[in-house]
C-alpha positions, 0 to 999 in steps of 0.5 A: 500500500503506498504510504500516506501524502508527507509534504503538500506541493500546492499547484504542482501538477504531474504527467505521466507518459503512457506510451504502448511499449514497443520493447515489449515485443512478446507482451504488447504486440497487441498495445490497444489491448494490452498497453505497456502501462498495464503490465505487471511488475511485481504483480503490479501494473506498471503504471501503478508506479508512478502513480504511487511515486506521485501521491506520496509527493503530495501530488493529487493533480495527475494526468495519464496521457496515452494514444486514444486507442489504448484510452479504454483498456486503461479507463477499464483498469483504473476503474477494476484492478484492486492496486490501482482503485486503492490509491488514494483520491482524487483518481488521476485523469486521463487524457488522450489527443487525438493527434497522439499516435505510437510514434509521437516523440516525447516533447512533440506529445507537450506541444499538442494543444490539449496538453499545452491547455492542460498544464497550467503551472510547474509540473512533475513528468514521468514515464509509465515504467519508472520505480522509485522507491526514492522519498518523492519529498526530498527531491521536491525539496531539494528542488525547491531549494536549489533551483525554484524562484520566488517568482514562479512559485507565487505566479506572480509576473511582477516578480518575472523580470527577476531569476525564473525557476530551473529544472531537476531531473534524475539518473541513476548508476546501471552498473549495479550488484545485477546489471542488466546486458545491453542497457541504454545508458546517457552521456551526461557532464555535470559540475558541482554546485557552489559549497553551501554554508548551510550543513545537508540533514541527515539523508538529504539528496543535497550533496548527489545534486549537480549543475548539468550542463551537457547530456546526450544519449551514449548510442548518439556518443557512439554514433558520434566517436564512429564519424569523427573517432574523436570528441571534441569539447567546446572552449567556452564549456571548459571556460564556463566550468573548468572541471566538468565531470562526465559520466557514460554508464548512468541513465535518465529516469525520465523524471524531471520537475520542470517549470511552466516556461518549458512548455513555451519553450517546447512550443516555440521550437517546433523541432524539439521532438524529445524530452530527453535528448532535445529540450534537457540536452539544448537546455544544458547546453543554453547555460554556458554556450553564448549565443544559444539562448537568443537562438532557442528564444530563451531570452523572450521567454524568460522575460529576461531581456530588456533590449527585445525592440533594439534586437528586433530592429537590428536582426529585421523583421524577417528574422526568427530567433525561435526557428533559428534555435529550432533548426536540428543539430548538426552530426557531432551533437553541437547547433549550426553556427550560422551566417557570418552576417548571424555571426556579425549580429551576436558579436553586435549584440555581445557587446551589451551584458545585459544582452545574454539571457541569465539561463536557469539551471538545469540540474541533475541528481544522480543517484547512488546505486548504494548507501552507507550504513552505520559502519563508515565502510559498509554499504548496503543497496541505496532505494530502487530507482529504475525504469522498467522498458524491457523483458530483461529488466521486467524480470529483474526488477520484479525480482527485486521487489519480491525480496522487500520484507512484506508488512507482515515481516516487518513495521509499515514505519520501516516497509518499502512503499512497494512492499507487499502485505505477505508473500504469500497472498493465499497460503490456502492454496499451498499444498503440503510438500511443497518449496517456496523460499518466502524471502524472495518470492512473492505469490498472489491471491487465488493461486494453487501450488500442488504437492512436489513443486519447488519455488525460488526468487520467483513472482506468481501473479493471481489465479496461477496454477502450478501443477505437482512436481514443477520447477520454477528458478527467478521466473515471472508468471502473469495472471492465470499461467497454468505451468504443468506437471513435472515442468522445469522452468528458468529465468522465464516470463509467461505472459496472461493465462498462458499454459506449459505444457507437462514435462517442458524444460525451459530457460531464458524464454518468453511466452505471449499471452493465452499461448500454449506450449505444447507438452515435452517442449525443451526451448532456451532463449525463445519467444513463443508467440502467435503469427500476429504477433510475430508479424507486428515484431518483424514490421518494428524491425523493419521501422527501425531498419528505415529509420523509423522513429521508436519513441513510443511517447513515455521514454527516448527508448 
């Protein structure tokens, strides 16, 4: 159950992207029906998540916005699953514009009219498949504290000609106790922030809180290093931050806490097309590259500038400082520089201080994958913070929740906001002589275990059925599996009401939803699936070959 609403954030609102899961291939080839937001980790769907993460922030004002043609499938389960109607209310909103499709790129989805009426104020944004097990009022706070301004907290315009509110955003280490092969991973720089006067409380994320002022994916970095064999790092970079920091095996966790101007921002460049890679990346780089924030239109929208008429007069009325800022980067990640007469213009409007718009920062918590313990050279894993966009990761992280101690094990001061209230949720339905390890494996309502079987660090989900003498080693079972007589099965994930034949042997496999796998059946890294569904993989393949843009709308995937 998720814990009760520890700070009150008057006025913030979240957006959850619910995007239908191109990277799950064997479990949504059919996202009307079944939408990446609904599958399960943990035994819960995934977007209960996010949900959870927000109304322990204190945020009550939430919004789920998805494709319309997976409106009614998560209308349904908002109204029907028991996790999700036993959130606290007010019950998100849904949100569906008719213009959102599958490959609709993140910032394209905030520039959509009815997201652009919507978001009145500062906002949370997350991805469908985030877990954070994370305080959501420490990073409130610590961005409260680090980077929000008086004048956009009160919404008071009077106030706008004075510092605007900055952005945080999260990421997280990849190569932890259990990586995970092939994981996307960011290029990111980061500089410290200025020492403060002021000693950090005990378990505050001050001290993880960065300055971000260069952030792109590492496939674009490699992408990069394979056309020039070498990075090239900006003078006025090192001149604005001498000791930069760079990090390549961290990720983007895709939330950020941003004020209403970005939404101004995403609007008036119309070539921005995701969150993480364009807005973020553009941004950071607006804090130290002279000459980008007038390009992006930054100096307008901060309200910053006070010489708008004299530029306006020189620049000539067929200018465009927003469509210049738009125009897409060139290959080695850096803006197009422009004429000599754009050129000739900066160097004119350079002259005058007050020209340059002061850029919010864009800040970075990068989180610890561990945290000290009492003993000063202990470590113990730091709180799970991970997004859930591939099978690989479904399982582990799956599994990694089933280790959380349940409230039964422990006080509900001391549990996890993810931990379960027992492991096994119907022990009615364990018959004797039977093996599951409760320490690592959670088993839902409703489910039959016969005699003989042997469970360990698995996940059952309710209304399975696990017939005598099966198997089962780290494997995830959906709602309904039905896993036969004498089955041995490892590291598997078996979609909705799928059944295993008797006597099969599997290892590494996935198996698609109401499929069958007929009896006898030994298989290792496989994915059964029906012609459909196999069909809809190979016609994603061929996107991808062409170019095609994979952003299914909750995440850079």
């Amino acid at each position: 159950m998720p814990h009760a609403v520890t700070i009150a954030t008057p006025g913030l609102q979240a957006l959850i992207l619910c995007g239908p899961g191109s990277s799950f291939p064997t479990f949504t080839a059919n996202p009307d029906e079944n939408p990446k937001a609904l599958l399960p980790i943990a035994n819960r769907p995934m977007v209960w998540y996010p949900l959870e993460f927000c109304y322990r922030a204190g945020i009550t004002n939430i919004t789920l916005i998805c494709p319309p043609s997976a409106a009614e499938a998560i209308a349904t389960a908002l109204k029907t699953n028991p996790f999700l109607t036993s959130l606290p209310y007010p019950r998100p909103d849904l949100l569906s514009p008719k213009d959102l499709d599958q490959n609709t790129g993140t910032a394209e989805i905030l520039r959509l009219p009815e997201v652009q009426s919507l978001v009145t104020s500062d906002f949370l944004l997350l991805p469908c498949d985030l877990v954070c097990e994370l305080g959501a009022d420490k990073l409130l706070q610590a961005w409260m504290v680090k980077s929000a301004s008086l004048a956009d907290v009160l919404s008071d315009s009077r106030l706008h000609r004075g510092p605007r509110s900055g952005g945080l955003g999260v990421w997280y280490q990849t190569k932890t106790a259990t990586p995970v092969k092939g994981e996307e991973t960011d290029f990111i720089g980061t500089v410290a922030l200025p020492p403060s006067t002021i000693l950090a409380q005990k378990g505050s994320l001050f001290p993880h809180i960065h300055n971000l002022v260069y952030s792109m994916p590492t496939d674009s970095l490699k992408d990069l290093l394979d056309e020039k064999t070498d990075f090239k790092v900006r003078r006025m970079l090192i001149n604005s931050h001498p000791r930069v920091r760079m990090l390549t095996t961290h990720r983007d966790a895709h939330l950020y806490i941003f004020p209403h101007w970005v939404m101004d921002f995403i609007r008036d460049n119309e070539r921005l097309e995701t969150i993480g890679e364009d807005v973020v990346g553009w941004w950071a780089k607006a804090g130290w590259q002279k000459g980008l924030p007038a390009k992006l239109g930054l100096d307008k929208i901060l309200g910053h500038d006070e010489n708008d008429d004299d530029r306006e007069e020189k620049s000539g009325p067929g200018s465009s400082p927003s469509k210049s800022a738009a125009s897409s980067p060139s290959k080695n990640g850096e803006p197009q520089t422009g004429t000599a007469k754009d050129k000739t213009g900066d160097a004119r409007r350079g002259e005058s201080a007050s020209a340059e718009p002061v850029v919010p920062p864009m800040l970075a918590y990068i989180h610890p994958s561990q945290k000290t313990t009492t003993s000063a050279a202990a470590t113990a894993p730091g709180p799970i913070l991970r997004r859930v966009d591939t099978s690989q990761l479904l399982l582990q992280v799956s599994l990694q929740l089933a280790k959380l101690p349940s409230l039964e094990e422990t006080s509900a001061d001391a549990a996890s906001p993810f931990a379960h209230a027992r492991k096994v949720a119907y022990p009615e339905g364990v018959q004797p002589r039977t093996t599951i390890t409760k320490q690592d494996t959670l088993v839902a309502d409703n489910v039959t275990v016969q005699e003989k079987t042997s469970i360990k660090e698995s996940v059952i989900g309710a209304n399975c059925q696990i017939n005598e003498g099966a198997k089962l080693i780290q494997c995830l079972l959906m709602d309904g599996v039905v896993v036969g007589k004498n089955c041995k099965l490892t590291k598997c994930i078996l979609g909705k009401r799928s059944e295993i034949g008797e006597g099969c042997v599997l290892t590494d496999c996935e198996v698609q939803e109401n499929m069958l796998v007929e009896r006898k059946t030994e298989a290792k890294d496989e994915k059964f699936m029906s012609s459909s569904g196999l069909e809809a993989t190979e016609d994603e393949f061929a996107d991808e070959a062409s170019g095609g843009d994979d952003d299914d709308g909750d995440a850079e995937d």
